[in-house]
N, C-alpha and C positions, 0 to 999 in steps of 0.2 A: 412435666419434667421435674425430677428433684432438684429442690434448690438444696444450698450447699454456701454454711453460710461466709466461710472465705478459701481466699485460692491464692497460694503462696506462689511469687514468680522470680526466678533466681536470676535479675538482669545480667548479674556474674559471679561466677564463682571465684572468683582472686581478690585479697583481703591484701589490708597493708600492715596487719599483725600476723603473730605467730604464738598464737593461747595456747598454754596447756590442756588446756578441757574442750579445745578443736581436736573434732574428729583427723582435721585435715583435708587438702584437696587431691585427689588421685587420678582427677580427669583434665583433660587438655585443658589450660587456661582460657577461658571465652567471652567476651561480654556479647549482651544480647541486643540485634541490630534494633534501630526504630519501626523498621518493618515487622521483622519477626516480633516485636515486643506487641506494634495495633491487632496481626493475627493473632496471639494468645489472648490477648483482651477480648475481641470480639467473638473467639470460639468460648471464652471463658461467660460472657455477660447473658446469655440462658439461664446462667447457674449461682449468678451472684453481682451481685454492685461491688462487693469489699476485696480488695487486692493487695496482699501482703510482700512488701518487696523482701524476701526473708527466703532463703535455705541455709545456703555456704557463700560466703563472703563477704563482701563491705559493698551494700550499693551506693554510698556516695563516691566511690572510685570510676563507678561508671562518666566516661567523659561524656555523654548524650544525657546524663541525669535529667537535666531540664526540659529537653525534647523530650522522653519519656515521660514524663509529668505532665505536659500541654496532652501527648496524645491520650490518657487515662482519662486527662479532663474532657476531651471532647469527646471522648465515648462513653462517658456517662459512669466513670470510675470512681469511686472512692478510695484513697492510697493512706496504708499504712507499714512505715518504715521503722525496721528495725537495725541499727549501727551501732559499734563500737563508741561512737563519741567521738573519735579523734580526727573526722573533718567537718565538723557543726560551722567551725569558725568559717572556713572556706568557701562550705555552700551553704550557709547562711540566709542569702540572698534569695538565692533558686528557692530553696526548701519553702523561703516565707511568703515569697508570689507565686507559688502553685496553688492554686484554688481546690485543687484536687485532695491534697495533702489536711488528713482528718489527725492521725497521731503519729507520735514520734517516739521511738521506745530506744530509750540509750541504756545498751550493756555495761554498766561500772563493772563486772567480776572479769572483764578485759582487760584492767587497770592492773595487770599482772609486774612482780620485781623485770621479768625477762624482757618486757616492752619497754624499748627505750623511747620516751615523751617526760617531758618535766608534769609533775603529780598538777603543780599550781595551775601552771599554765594549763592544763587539761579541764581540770573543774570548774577553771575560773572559765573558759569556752562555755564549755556545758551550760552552765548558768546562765551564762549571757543568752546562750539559745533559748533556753526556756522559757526566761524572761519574754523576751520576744513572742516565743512562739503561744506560752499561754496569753498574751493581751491579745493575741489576732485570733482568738479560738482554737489555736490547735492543742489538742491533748498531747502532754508527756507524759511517759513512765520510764523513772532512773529503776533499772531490776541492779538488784542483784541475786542474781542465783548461784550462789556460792555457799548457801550455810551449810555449814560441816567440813568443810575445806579449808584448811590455815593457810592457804599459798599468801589469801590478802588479808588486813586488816581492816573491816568495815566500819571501823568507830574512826579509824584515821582519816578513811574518803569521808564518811558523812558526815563527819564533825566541819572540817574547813568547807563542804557545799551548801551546808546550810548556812554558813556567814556569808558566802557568796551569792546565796538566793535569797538571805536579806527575811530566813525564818526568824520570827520571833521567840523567845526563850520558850515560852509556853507550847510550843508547835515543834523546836528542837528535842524538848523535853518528852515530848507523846512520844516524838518517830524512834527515840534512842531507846525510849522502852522496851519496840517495837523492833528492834532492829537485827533480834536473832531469831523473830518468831516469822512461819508462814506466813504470805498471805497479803494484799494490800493496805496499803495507809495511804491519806487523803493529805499529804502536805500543804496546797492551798489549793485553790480554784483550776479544776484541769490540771493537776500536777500531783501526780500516785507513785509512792513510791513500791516497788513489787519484791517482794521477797520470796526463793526459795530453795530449795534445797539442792547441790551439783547431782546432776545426773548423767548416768552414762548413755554415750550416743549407740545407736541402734551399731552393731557391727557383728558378721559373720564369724568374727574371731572372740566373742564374748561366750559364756557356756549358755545354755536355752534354760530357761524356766520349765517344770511341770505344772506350773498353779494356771487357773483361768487366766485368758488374757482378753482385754475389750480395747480399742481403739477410738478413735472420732474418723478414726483415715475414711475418706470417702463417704462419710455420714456428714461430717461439717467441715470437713477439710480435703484439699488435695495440692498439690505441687507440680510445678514446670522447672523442673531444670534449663540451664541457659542453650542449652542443644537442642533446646524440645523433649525430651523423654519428661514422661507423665508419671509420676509419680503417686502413691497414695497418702503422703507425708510429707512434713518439711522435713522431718528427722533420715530421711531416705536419702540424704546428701550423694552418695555413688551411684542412685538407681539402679540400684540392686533386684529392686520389684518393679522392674520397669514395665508399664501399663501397655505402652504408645509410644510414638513421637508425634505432637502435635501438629507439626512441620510439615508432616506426610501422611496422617488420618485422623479426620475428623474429630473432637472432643467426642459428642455424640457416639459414635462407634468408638472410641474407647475404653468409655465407661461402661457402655454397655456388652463386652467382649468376656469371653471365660474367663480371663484371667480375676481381672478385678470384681468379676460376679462371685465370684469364688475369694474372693477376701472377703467382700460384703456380709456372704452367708456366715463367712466361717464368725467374723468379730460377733455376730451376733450371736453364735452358739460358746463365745468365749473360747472358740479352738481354730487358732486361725492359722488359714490355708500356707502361710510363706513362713519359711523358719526367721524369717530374719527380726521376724515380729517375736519370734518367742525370746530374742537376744534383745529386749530393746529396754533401756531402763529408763524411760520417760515413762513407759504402759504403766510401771508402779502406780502414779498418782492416779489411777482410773478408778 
């Protein structure tokens, strides 16, 4: 059986912002039960140990966070979270006794003028998470993937996080260098900061490319939406290319079904099978 080396699971789709550079949500608001979340695990663990809580939303919103967490760990899970930042403070606790819980990737380019949170209070969170989270082993990465978009200031967030994370001049001085280029930097031990450039979300309403296009969708990646629909991407937020529903046919026979056999082939010939791939501006960096 191909391994597949992570599997993004969208415990919900409802956030407690409203970004510009979100695609948005257009499907019923859902979080995903503790039931339904062990069945995706355990159809999921043929294919991978790595499990990305990541499509559409904010999963420290989810109120079962912590249950969800216990059960990845008893099924032999490794969990990595991707969030806004803006409830670290909150679930702090949970986040730091899950054993489960490998890394922890906070969106700064969230830190939008249109989100009302105070800037201090937000960074000064942040930090303190990290702080924490890197002496207990857990990886962070602060992205911002905003270069080329003036909505934020990124010298204004990373200038007051780094007095907050207590970098040294020499280590502020690297990352600021660094701070409009691709790419990662190494701020201290278990702690990266990710930079890259806004891109646009896959959408039917975007015009199609004629150039080659190649994917990782179902090479090293795939997605569950919180409904179950299988997906071949995180970036597939509306299940547009909907595989399956996990809920009511086997992973196993999903992936192995015309649909998705027919992405597979196509990414590989760089002519792929679903338009919605040819509308998707993440594909660029391939």
């Amino acid at each position: 059986m191909k391994k597949i080396s992570r599997i993004y699971i969208e415990i919900t789709n409802m956030c407690n912002l409203s970004c510009s550079f979100c695609i948005g949500n257009v499907r019923v608001p859902r979080f995903m039960s503790t039931d339904e979340f062990s069945h995706v695990i355990q159809e999921a663990k043929p294919y991978t140990n790595h499990i990305y809580l990541h499509v559409l939303g904010e999963p420290l919103v989810h109120p079962q966070l912590e249950e969800l967490l216990a059960v990845a760990y008893h099924l032999g899970m490794i969990v990595n979270i991707t969030t806004n930042g803006t409830l670290l403070a909150k679930k702090q606790k949970v986040l730091l006794n899950a054993p489960a819980l490998r890394k922890v990737s906070v969106s700064l380019h969230s830190m939008e003028p249109g989100n009302a949170y105070c800037k201090e209070e937000y960074l000064r969170d942040v930090a303190l998470f990290v702080a924490a989270a890197t002496d207990k082993g857990i990886f962070c990465e602060l992205r911002m993937w905003n270069l080329g978009a003036n909505t934020i200031d990124n010298e204004a967030i990373f200038t007051p996080l780094c007095g907050f994370l207590g970098l040294d001049k020499a280590a502020q001085e690297a990352a600021q260098i660094k701070i409009c280029e691709s790419g990662n930097t190494t701020l201290a031990p278990r702690l990266f900061l990710g930079k890259a450039a806004r891109f646009t979300w896959p959408s039917m309403d975007e015009p199609p490319t004629e150039q080659p296009v190649f994917c990782h969708g179902l090479r090293s990646q795939m997605a569950v939406l919180s409904d179950g629909t299988v997906v071949p991407c995180c970036l597939d937020s509306r299940g547009d290319i909907a595989l399956g529903n996990i809920f009511q046919t086997p992973l196993a026979q999903i992936l192995s079904g015309e649909r998705a056999q027919a992405l597979y082939k196509g990414f590989s010939a760089r002519q792929p099978s679903e338009e919605l791939c040819r509308r998707c501006g993440y594909a660029k960096r391939f």
